[in-house]
Wavefront OBJ file of the C-alpha trace (Angstrom):
o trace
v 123.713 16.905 121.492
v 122.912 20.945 121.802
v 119.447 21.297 120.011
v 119.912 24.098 117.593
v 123.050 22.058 116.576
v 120.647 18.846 116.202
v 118.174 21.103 114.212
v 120.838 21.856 111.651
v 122.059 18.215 111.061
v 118.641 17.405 110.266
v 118.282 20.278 108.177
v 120.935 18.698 106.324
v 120.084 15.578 105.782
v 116.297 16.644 104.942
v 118.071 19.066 102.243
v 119.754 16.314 100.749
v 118.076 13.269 100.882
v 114.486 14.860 100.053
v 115.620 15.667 96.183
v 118.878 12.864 95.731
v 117.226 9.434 95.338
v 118.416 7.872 98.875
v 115.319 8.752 100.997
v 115.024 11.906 103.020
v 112.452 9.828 105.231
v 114.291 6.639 106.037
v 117.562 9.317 106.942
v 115.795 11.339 109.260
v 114.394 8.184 111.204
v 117.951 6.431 110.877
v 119.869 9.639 112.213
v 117.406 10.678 114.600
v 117.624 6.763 116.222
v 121.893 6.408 115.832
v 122.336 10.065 117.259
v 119.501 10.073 119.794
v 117.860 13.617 118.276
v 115.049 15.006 120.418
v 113.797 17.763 118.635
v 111.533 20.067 121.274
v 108.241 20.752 119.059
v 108.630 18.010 116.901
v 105.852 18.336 114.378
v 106.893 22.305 114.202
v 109.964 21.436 113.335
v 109.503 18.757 110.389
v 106.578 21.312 109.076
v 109.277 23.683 108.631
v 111.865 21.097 107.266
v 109.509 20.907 104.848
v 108.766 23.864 103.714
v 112.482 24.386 103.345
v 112.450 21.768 100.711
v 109.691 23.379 99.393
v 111.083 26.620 98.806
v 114.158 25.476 97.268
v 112.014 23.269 94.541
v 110.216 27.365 94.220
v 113.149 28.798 93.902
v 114.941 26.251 91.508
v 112.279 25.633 88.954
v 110.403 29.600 89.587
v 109.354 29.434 85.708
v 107.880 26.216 85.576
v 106.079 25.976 88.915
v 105.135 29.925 87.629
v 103.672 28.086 84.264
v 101.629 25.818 86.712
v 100.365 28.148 89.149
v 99.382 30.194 86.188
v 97.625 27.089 83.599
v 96.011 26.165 86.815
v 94.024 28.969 87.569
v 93.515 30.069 83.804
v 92.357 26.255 84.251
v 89.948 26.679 86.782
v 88.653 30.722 85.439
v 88.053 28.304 82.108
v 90.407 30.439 80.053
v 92.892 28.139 79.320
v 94.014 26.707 76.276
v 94.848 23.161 75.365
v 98.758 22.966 76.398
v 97.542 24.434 79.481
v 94.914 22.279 79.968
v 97.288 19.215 79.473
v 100.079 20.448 82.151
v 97.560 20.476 85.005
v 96.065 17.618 84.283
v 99.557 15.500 83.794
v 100.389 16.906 87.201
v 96.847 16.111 88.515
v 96.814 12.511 87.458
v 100.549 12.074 88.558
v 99.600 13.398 91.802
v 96.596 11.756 92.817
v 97.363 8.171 93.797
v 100.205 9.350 96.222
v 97.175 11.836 97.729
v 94.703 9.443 97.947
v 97.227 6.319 99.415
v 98.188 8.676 101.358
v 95.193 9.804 102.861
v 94.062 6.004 103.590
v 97.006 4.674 104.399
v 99.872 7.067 105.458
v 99.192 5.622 109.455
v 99.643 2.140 108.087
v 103.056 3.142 106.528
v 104.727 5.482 109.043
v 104.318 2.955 111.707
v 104.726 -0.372 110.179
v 107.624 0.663 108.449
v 109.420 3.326 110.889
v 112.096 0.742 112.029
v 115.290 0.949 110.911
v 115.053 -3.028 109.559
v 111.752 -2.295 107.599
v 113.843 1.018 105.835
v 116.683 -0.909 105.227
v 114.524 -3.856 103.125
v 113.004 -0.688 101.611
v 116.002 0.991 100.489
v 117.161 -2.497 98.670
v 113.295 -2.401 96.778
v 114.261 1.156 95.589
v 117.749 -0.267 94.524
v 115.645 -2.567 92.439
v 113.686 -0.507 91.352
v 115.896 1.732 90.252
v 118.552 -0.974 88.900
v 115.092 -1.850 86.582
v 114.788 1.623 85.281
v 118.101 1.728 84.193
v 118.148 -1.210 82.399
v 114.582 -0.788 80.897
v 116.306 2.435 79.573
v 118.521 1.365 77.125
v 115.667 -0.607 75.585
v 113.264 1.657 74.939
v 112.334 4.654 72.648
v 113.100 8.161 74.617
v 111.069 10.837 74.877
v 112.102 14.566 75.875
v 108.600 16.158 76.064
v 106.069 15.671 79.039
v 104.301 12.287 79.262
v 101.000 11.424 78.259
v 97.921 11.576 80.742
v 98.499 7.399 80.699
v 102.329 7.908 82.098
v 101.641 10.376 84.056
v 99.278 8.254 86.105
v 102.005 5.667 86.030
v 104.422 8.032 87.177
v 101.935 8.818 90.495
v 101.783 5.029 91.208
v 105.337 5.061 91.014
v 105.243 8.582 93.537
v 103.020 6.507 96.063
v 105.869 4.132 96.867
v 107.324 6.441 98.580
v 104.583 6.085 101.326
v 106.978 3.438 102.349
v 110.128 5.320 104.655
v 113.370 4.451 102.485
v 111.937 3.946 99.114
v 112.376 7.654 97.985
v 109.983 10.068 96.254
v 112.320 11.645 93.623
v 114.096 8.235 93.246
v 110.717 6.685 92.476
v 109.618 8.902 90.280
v 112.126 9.518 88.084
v 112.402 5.711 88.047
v 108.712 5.807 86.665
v 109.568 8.643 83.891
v 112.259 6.668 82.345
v 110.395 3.433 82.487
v 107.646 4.736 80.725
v 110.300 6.059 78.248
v 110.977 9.884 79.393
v 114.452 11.409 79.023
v 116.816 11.046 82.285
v 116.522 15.066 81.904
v 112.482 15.147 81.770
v 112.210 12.635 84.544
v 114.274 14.726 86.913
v 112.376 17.704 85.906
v 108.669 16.106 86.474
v 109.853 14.682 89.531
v 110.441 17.899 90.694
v 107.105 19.478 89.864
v 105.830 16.482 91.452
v 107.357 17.370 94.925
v 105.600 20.669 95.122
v 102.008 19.765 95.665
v 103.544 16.380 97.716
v 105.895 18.495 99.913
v 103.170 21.518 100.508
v 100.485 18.223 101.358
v 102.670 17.185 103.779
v 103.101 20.442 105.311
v 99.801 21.399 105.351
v 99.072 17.852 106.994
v 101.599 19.199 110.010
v 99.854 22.096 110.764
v 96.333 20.742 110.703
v 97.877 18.254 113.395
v 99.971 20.861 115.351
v 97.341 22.421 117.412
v 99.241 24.910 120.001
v 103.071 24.779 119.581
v 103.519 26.163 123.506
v 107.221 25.813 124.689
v 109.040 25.626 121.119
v 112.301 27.228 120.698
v 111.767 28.931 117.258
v 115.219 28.817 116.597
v 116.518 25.410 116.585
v 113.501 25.210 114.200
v 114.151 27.986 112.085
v 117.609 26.989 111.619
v 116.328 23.543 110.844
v 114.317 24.716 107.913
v 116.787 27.695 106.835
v 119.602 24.568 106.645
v 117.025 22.547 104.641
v 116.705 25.431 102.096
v 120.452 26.075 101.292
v 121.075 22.668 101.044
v 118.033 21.584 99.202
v 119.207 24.008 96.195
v 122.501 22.897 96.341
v 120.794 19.176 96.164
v 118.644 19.880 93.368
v 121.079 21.215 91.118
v 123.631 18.325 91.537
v 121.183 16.059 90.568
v 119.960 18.064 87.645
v 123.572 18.430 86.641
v 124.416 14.412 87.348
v 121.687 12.795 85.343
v 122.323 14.715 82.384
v 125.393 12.206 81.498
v 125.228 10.102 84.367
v 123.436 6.943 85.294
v 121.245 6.121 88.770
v 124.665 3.431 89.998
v 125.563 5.857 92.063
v 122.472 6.135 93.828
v 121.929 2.273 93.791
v 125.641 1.459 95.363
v 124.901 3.966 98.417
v 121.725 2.378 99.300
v 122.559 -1.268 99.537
v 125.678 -0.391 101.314
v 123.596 1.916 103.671
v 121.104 -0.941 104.029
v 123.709 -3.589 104.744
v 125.006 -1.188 107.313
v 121.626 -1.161 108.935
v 121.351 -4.367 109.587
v 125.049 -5.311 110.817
v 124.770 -2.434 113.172
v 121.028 -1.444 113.973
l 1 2 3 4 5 6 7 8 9 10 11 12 13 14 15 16 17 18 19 20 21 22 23 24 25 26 27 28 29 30 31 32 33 34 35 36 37 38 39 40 41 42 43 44 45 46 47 48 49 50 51 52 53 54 55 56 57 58 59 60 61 62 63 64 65 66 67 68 69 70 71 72 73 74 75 76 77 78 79 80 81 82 83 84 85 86 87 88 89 90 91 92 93 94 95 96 97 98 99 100 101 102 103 104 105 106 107 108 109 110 111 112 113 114 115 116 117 118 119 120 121 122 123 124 125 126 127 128 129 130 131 132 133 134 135 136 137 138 139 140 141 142 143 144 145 146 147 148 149 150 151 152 153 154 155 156 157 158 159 160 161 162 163 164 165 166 167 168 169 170 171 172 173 174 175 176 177 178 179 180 181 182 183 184 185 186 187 188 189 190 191 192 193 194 195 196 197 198 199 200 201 202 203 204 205 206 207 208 209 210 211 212 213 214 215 216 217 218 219 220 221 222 223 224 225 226 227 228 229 230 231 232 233 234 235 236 237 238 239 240 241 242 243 244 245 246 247 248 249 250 251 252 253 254 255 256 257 258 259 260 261 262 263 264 265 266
């Protein structure tokens, strides 16, 4: 398959699957495997999947990731009032068990579960998972306002999951928020803010590990991330729009299907 062509697939399917709960991990393994992609630069490459993804969560939610960038350094100048104070920290505490999992264990993960078995058994536990949240929903008193330090946390152990190729970061998360009694429209929007200090990790991890990126082709790669942008937005505001009225089924139907597929045919 012509590279730059390759590059935009996988643009396409990191776009997607990184902000719709199916797993933009356990697709990029499965369709790099079933369509034999070979990537030239590698590493490059994903980096700048990546920070596709990223900019599209910048661009989509500009005013709230502004409010963050902004309580975070009034934050850290110790000029910040209370509200402020809170934000970070929710975002802090929902953050750090995915960072420090991550840090200790993110080898473990990647290759124990790259094969496309293991992501198939992990996109039925996000089914589950999932299936839980929904019915936990209708149970429970809702929330629309941020969570508490205590749920936030909950909400990061929920994030760390998704150390696990084909459980899903957003589809964990926003899991989490309405288990610990957020609105489906709060969840989706904490998720969200989540992904920006996850997603800029990740990248930063890449380039720490890249070392000299001799014999690239910059476009194939620039394509790659370009495609990830456009179709990240386009991602993110489906799912914004869908969750308003809609439940996770959807979501939940498409990944048992995909993981019986798996295993018939992989």
């Amino acid at each position: 398959m012509n590279e730059l062509f390759s590059s935009i697939v996988l643009g396409f399917v990191q776009g997607i699957s990184e902000f719709i709960p199916v797993s933009s991990s356990g697709h990029l393994v499965i369709v790099r495997d079933f369509l034999g992609i070979n990537i030239t630069g590698t590493l490059l490459f994903d980096i700048f999947l990546h920070v596709g993804t990223l900019c599209a969560v910048l661009v989509y939610f500009w005013s709230d990731v502004k409010a963050l960038v902004t309580s975070t350094y009034r934050v850290v100048r110790r000029k910040a009032v209370r509200a402020e104070q809170e934000f970070v920290a929710m975002i802090t505490l929902a953050t750090m068990p995915a960072v420090i999992l991550g840090f200790l264990f993110s080898g473990f993960f990647e290759n124990t579960f790259r094969s496309s078995t293991m992501i198939a058994f992990a996109l039925i536990l996000g089914s589950v998972l999932m299936y839980i949240a929904e019915y936990m929903y209708k149970k429970q008193e809702i929330s629309d306002t941020f969570p508490s330090y205590k749920k936030s946390l909950y909400i990061g152990l929920f994030q760390s999951l998704a150390l696990i190729p084909g459980m899903s970061r957003s589809g964990a998360t926003i899991s989490g928020g309405m288990l610990v009694g957020l609105s489906r429209d709060k969840a989706v929007r904490f998720s969200f803010l989540l992904s920006v200090p996850i997603i800029f990790g990740a990248a930063l991890k890449g380039l720490f590990s890249l070392g000299t990126a001799s014999g690239v082709s910059f476009l194939p790669v620039l394509a790659g991330g370009i495609t990830a942008f456009a179709v990240g937005l386009l991602a993110i505001h489906f799912l914004v729009i869908f969750l308003k009225n809609r439940t996770l089924k959807l979501f939940i139907w498409y990944r048992v299907i995909l993981a019986v597929l798996i295993l018939i045919f992989l």
